[in-house]
C-alpha positions as CSV (number, residue, x, y, z in Angstrom):
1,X,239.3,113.1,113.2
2,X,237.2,111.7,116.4
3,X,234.5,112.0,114.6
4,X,235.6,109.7,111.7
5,X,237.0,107.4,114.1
6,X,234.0,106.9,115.8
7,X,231.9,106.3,112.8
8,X,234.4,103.9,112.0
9,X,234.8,101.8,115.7
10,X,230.7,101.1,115.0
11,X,230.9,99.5,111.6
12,X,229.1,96.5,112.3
13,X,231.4,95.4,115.5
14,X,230.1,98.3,118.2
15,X,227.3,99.2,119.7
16,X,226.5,102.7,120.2
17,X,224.3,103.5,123.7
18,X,222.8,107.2,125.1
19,X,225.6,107.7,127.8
20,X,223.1,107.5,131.0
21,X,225.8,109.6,133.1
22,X,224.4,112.2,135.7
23,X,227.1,113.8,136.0
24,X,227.7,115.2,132.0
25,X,226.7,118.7,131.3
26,X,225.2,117.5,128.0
27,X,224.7,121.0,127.2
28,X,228.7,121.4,126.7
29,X,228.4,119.4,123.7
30,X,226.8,118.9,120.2
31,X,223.6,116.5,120.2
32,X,223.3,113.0,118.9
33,X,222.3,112.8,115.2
34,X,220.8,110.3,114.1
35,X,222.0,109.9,109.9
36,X,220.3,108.1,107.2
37,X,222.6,105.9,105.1
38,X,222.9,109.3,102.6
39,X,223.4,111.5,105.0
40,X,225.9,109.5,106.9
41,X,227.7,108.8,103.5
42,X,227.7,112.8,102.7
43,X,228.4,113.6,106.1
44,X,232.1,111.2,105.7
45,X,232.5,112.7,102.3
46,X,232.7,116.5,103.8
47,X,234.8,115.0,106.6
48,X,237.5,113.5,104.4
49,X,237.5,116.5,101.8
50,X,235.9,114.1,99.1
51,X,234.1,116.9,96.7
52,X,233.4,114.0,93.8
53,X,233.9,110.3,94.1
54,X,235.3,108.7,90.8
55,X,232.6,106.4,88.9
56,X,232.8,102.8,88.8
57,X,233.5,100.6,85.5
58,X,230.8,100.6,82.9
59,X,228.9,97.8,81.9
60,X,228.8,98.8,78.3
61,X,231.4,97.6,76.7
62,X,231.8,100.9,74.2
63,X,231.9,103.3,76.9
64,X,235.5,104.9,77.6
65,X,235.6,103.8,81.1
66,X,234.1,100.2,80.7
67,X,235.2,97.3,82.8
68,X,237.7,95.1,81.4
69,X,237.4,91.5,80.9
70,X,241.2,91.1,79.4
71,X,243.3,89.0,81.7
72,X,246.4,90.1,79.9
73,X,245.8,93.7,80.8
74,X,244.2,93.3,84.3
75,X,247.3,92.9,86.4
76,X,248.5,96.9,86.6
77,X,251.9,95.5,88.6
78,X,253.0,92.5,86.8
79,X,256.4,92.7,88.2
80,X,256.1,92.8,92.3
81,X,259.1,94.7,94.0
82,X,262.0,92.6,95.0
83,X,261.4,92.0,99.1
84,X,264.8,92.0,100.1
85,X,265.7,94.9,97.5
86,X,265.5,98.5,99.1
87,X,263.9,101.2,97.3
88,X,267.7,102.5,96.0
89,X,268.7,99.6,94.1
90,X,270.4,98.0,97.2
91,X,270.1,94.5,98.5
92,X,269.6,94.0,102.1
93,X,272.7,91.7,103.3
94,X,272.1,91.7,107.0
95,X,269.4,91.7,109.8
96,X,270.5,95.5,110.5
97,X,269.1,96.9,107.2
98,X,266.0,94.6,107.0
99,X,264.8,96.4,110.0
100,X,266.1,99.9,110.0
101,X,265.7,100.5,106.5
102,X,263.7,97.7,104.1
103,X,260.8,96.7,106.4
104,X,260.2,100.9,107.1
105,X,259.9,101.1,103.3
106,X,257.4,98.2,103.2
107,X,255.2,99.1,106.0
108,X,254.9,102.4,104.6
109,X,253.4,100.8,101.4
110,X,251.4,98.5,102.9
111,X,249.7,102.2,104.9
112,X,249.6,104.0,101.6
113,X,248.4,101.4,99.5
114,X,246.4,98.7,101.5
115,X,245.4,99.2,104.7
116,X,245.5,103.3,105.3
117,X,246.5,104.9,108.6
118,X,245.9,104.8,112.0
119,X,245.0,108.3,113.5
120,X,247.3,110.2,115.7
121,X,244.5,110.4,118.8
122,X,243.0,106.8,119.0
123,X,240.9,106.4,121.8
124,X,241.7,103.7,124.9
125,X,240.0,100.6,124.5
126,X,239.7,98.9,127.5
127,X,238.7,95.3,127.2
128,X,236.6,93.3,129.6
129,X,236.4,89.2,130.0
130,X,232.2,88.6,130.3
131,X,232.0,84.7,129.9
132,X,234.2,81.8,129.5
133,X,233.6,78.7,128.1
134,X,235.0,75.8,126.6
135,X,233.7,74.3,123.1
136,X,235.0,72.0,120.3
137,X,235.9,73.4,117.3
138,X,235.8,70.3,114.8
139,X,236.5,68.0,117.7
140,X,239.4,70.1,118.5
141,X,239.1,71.2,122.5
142,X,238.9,75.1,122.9
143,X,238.1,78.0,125.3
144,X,236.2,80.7,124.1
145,X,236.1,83.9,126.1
146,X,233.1,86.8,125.3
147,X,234.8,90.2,125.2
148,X,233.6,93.5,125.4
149,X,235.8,96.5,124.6
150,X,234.5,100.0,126.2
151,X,236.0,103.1,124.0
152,X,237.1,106.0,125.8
153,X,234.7,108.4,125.4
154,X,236.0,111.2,127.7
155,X,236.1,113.5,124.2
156,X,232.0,113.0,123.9
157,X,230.8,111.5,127.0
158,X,226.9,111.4,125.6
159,X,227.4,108.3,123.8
160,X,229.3,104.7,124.8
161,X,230.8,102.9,122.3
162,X,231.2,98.9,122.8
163,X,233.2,96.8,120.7
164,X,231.9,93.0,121.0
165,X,234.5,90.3,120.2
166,X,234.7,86.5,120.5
167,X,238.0,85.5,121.2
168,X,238.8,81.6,120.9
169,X,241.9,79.8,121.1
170,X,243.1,76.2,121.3
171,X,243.0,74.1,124.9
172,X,245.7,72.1,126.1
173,X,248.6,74.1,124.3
174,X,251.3,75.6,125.8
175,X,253.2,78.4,124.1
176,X,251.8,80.9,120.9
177,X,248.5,80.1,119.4
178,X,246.6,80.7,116.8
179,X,243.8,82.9,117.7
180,X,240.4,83.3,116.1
181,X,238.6,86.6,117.1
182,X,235.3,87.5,115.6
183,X,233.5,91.0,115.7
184,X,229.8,91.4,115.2
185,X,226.7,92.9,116.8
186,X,226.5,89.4,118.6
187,X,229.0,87.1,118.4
188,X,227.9,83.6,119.3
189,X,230.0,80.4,120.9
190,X,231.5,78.0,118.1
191,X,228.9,75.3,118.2
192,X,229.4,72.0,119.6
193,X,231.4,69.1,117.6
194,X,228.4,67.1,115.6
195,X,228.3,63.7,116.3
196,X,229.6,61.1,113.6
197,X,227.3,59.2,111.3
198,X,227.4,56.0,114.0
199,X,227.2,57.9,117.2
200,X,224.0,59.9,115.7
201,X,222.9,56.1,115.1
202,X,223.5,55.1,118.8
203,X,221.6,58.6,119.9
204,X,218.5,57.8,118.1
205,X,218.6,54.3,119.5
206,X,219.1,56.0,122.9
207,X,216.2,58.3,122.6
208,X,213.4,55.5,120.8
209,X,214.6,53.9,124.4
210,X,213.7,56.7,126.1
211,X,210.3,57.1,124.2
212,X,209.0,53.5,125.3
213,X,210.7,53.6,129.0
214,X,210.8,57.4,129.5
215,X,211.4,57.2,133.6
216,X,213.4,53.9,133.8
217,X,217.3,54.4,132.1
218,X,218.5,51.5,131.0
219,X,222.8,51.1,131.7
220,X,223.3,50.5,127.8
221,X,222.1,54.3,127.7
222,X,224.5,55.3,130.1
223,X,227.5,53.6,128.4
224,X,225.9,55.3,125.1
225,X,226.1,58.8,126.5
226,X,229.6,58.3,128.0
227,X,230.9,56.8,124.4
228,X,229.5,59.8,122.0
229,X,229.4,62.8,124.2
230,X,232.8,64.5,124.9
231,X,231.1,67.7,125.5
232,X,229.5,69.2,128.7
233,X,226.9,71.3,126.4
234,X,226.0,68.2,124.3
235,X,225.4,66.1,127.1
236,X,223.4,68.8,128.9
237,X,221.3,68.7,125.9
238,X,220.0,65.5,125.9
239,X,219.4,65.2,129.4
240,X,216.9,68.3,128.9
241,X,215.7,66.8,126.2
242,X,214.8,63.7,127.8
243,X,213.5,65.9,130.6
244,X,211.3,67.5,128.8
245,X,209.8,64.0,126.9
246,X,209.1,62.5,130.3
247,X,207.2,66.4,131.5
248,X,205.0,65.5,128.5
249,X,204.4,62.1,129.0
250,X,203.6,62.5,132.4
251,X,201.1,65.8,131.5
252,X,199.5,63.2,129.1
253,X,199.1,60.6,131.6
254,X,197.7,63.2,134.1
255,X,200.6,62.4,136.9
């Protein structure tokens, strides 16, 4: 079962390092294999028991198992279960049977049938802040932290296992929020808020300035920047843009 779950943790969101520890008598454990897709997917196959996996719908339209393209038919439950019905027959009347007896029945359908089950041994994920920032999200103020969650790995100490997560919720709210997390090999920060149709106007006006006076900066610039930048990152931008125009002015002129 660690086995499985370790294949699973590094499904796209983990990366998966040679432990560097001194310390580990590697030779107390298997070695690192390194699968190819097919031998990764037979290798889950004999894990889970799976002798034959059932085929896929045909494409030809005569064939017994074909795919079907009737709506009527398609829906195998028409009729969902009644949510506040128990699996007896009996209607839940108070907040006592809801949780004690309906929402046990419904959690154990959504395991069965949805989602599957959590293992008995999951490993300790410890998570760890590595940056913080604050971005706009469609104009909408936001601090996004960098995560990284280290997996136990006391059971095989030869490899680390590191979840990467970007976790971002709202600025300026006080109470629950909404959160956004995002798993990947590297997430990135949401990108800054892009300016509206007349504000990119004004910055193009701001940088054909810069072009003719690229030292002097008039004050309508200024007032410019102050109006359409409401973010730290975007304004940092242009300033290294405009930077980098005078560097290569000046490298043309010889200064």
């Amino acid at each position: 079962m660690k086995k499985i779950l370790f294949s699973v943790l590094t499904a796209g969101v983990a990366y998966i390092t040679i432990a560097q520890e001194v310390n580990v008598d590697s030779s107390k454990y298997p070695q690192p294999v390194t699968f190819t897709a097919q031998q990764d997917h037979d290798n889950m196959k004999q894990q889970l028991g799976i002798k034959k996996l059932r085929p896929g719908p045909s494409g030809n339209e005569s064939a017994p198992n074909h795919a079907n393209y009737d709506e009527s038919i398609a829906n195998p439950c028409p009729q969902l279960p009644d949510v506040l019905t128990t699996r007896p027959g009996k209607k839940v009347t108070t907040a006592d049977m809801w949780w004690k007896q309906r929402r046990p029945e419904i959690v154990e359908d959504i395991e069965k049938e949805l989602y599957g089950r959590l293992p008995k041994n999951i490993p300790k994920i410890t998570w760890t802040v590595k940056i913080t920032d604050r971005e706009f999200v469609n104009r909408i103020p936001v601090i996004a932290k960098m995560l990284v969650g280290h997996v136990d790995n006391s059971a095989y100490p030869l490899i680390n296992v590191d979840i990467n997560m970007m976790l971002v919720v709202p600025a300026n709210v006080k109470g629950p929020v909404p959160v956004l997390m995002m798993f990947s090999g590297r997430p990135l920060f949401p990108a800054p808020a892009q300016p509206a149709p007349d504000e990119l106007e004004k910055i193009n006006a701001s940088f054909k300035e810069l072009m003719i006076k690229p030292i002097q900066v008039s004050k309508q610039f200024l007032k410019n920047i102050r109006l359409i930048n409401r973010s730290q990152d975007f304004l940092h931008l242009i300033f290294l843009r405009r930077q980098n125009l005078t560097r290569s002015l000046h490298h043309r002129k010889g200064y």
